[in-house]
C-alpha positions in Angstrom: 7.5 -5.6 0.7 4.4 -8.1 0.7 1.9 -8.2 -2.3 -1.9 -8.9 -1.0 -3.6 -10.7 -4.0 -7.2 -10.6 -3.1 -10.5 -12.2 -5.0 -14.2 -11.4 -4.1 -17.2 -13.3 -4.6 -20.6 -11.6 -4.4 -24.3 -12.6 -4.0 -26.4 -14.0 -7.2 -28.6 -11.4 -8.1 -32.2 -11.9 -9.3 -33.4 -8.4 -10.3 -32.1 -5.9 -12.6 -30.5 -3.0 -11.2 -30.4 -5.0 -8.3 -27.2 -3.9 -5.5 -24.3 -6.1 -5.5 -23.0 -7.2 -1.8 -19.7 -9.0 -1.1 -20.1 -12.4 0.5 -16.6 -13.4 0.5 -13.1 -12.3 0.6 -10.4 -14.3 0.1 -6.7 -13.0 0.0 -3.1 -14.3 0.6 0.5 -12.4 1.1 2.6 -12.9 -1.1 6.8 -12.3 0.1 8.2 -10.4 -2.7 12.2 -11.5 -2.2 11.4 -15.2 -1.5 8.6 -15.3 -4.1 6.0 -17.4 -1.8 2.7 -16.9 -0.2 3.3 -16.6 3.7 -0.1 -16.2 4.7 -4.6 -16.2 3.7 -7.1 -14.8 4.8 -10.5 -16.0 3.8 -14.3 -14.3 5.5 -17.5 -14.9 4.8 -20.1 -11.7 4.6 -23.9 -11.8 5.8 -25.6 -9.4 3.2 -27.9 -6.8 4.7 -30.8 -8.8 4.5 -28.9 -11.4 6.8 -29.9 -14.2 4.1 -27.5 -16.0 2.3 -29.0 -17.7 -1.0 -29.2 -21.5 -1.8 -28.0 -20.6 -5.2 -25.2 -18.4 -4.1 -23.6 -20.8 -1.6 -23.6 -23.1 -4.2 -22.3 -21.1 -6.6 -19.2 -20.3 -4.3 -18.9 -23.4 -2.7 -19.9 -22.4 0.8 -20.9 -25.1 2.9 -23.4 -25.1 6.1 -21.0 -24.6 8.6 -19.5 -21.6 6.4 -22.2 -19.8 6.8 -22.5 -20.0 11.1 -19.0 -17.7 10.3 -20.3 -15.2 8.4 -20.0 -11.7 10.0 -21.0 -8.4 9.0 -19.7 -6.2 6.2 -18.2 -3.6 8.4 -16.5 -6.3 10.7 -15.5 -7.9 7.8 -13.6 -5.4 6.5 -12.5 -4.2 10.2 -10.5 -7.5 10.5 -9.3 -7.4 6.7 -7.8 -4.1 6.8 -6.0 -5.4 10.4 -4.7 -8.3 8.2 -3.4 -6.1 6.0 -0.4 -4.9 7.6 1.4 -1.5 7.3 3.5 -2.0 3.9 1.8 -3.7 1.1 0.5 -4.0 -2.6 -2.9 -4.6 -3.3 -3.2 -7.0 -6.3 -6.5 -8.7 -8.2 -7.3 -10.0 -11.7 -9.2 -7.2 -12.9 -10.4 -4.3 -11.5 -14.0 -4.9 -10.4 -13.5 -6.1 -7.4 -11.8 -3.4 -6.2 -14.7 -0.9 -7.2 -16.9 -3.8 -5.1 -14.7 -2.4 -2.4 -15.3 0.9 -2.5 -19.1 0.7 -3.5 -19.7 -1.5 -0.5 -17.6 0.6 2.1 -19.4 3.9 0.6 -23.0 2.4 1.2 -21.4 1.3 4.8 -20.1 4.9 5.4 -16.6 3.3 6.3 -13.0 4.4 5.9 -10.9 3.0 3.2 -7.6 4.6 3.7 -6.6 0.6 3.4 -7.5 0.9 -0.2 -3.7 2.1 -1.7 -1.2 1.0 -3.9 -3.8 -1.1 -5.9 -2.5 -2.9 -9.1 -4.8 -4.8 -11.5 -2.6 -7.6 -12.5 -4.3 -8.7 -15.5 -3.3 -6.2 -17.4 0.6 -6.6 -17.5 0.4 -10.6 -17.4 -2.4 -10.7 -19.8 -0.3 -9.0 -22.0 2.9 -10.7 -21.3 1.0 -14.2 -22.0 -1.5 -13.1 -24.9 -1.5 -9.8 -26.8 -4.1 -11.1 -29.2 -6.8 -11.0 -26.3 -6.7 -7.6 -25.6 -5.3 -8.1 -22.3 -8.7 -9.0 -20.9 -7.4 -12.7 -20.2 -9.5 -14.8 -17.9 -8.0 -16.3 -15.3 -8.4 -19.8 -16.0 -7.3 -19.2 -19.4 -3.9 -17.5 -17.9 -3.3 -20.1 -15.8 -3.4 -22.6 -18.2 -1.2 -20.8 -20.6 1.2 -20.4 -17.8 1.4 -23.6 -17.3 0.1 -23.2 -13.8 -2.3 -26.1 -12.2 -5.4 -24.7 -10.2 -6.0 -25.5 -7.2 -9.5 -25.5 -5.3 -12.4 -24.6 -7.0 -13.2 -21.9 -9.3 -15.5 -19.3 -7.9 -14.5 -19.9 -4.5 -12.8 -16.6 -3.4 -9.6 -18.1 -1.7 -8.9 -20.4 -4.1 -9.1 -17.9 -6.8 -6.6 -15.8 -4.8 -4.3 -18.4 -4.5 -4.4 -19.0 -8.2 -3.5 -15.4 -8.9 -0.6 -15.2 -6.0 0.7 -18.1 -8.5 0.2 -16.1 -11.4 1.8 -12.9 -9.8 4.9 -15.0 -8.3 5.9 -16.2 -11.7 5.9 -13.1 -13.5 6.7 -10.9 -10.5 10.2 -10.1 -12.1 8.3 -9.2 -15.6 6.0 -6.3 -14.3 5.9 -3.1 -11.8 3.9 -2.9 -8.8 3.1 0.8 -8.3 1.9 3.1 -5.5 -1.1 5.1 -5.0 -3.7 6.4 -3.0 -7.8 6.5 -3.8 -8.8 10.0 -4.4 -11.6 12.0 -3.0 -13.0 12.6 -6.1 -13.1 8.9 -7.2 -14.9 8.1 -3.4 -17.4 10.7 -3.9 -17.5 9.5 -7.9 -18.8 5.6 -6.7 -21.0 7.5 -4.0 -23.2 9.5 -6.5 -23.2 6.0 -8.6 -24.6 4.4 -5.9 -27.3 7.0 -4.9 -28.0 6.7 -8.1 -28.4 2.9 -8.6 -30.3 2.5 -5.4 -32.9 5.2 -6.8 -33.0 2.8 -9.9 -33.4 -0.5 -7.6 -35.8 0.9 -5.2 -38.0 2.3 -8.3 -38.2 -1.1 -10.0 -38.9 -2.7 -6.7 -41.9 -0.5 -6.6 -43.0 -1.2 -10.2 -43.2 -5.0 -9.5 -44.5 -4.7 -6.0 -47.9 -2.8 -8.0 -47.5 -4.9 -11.3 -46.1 -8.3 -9.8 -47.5 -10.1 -13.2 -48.3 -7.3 -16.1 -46.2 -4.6 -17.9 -46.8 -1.8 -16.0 -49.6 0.5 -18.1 -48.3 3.2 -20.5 -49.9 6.3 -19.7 -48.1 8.5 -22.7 
């Protein structure tokens, strides 16, 4: 059985309310009998307005040429769920990006049958390496108790999915993978969230549009 340890990076937002958009996904396989990452994946994403920012390249480390790659969400995801295989476990520290996932493919009207046997690893090793922190252990934190050195960059998604393969591999013998599937109801759950938060955005959009540099007058 393989393990797919996966970490997202999204776009630096600058309004409140404002959508959140993958712009990288970086994931490796992880062998489960010889304990060792056999292969990555790493793809940049062009958010809908095509732009990527100054700010968020550098935030993630993404360089010039990085950006000539960039594709499209739905391509992106076309090509990630092909990576995938037919037998795996999806594994990341945490579980937002996996509701990133779903939020994006929703908005994108796109399958995610892809989107089983998810397992937020943070939990169990959190636990296993602090249980004073609540299991909400950061990752740079959990690598260093682990004894585990970093590689790459932080905030870079490959690199961060490397680091969490490492973390998985050594305590792979301490915790249980499980399988599932993503219900209807939680699909159509992150779709009314959505219609919801875009109503939100598009509303506070308006309100600075008309008051670009006042409060917006109270007419109670």
């Amino acid at each position: 059985m393989i393990a797919i340890v996966f970490d997202l990076e999204l776009i630096k937002r600058f309004r409140k309310g404002q959508p959140s958009e993958i712009v990288e996904i970086g994931a490796c396989k992880v062998d489960m009998q010889t304990k060792k990452i056999i292969d990555h994946f790493q793809m940049y994403i062009f958010p809908k307005r095509g732009h990527i920012s100054k700010s968020t390249r550098k935030f993630i480390k993404m360089k010039e040429e990085d950006v000539e790659k960039a594709v499209p969400f739905d391509i992106g995801i076309q090509k990630f769920s092909k990576w995938l295989g037919e037998e795996y476990y999806l594994c990341s520290w945490g579980k937002d990006d996996r509701a990133h996932f779903i939020n994006q493919s929703v908005q994108n009207k796109l399958p995610l049958e892809w989107l089983r046997n998810y397992n937020d690893i943070q939990k169990p090793i959190g636990k296993l390496l602090s249980e004073e922190l609540n299991n909400q252990l950061g990752l740079k934190n959990a690598l260093t108790i682990a004894g585990i050195e970093p590689i790459g960059k932080a905030h870079r998604g490959i690199d961060d999915a490397i680091n969490t393969a490492m973390l998985l591999i050594k305590f792979l013998d301490q915790i249980e993978l499980k399988e599932n599937n993503l219900s209807t109801n939680e699909i159509q759950n992150h779709y009314r969230k959505y219609k919801r938060s875009r109503f939100r955005h598009k509303d506070q959009a308006a309100k600075e549009k008309q008051y670009p540099f006042t409060t917006p007058p109270n007419h109670s």
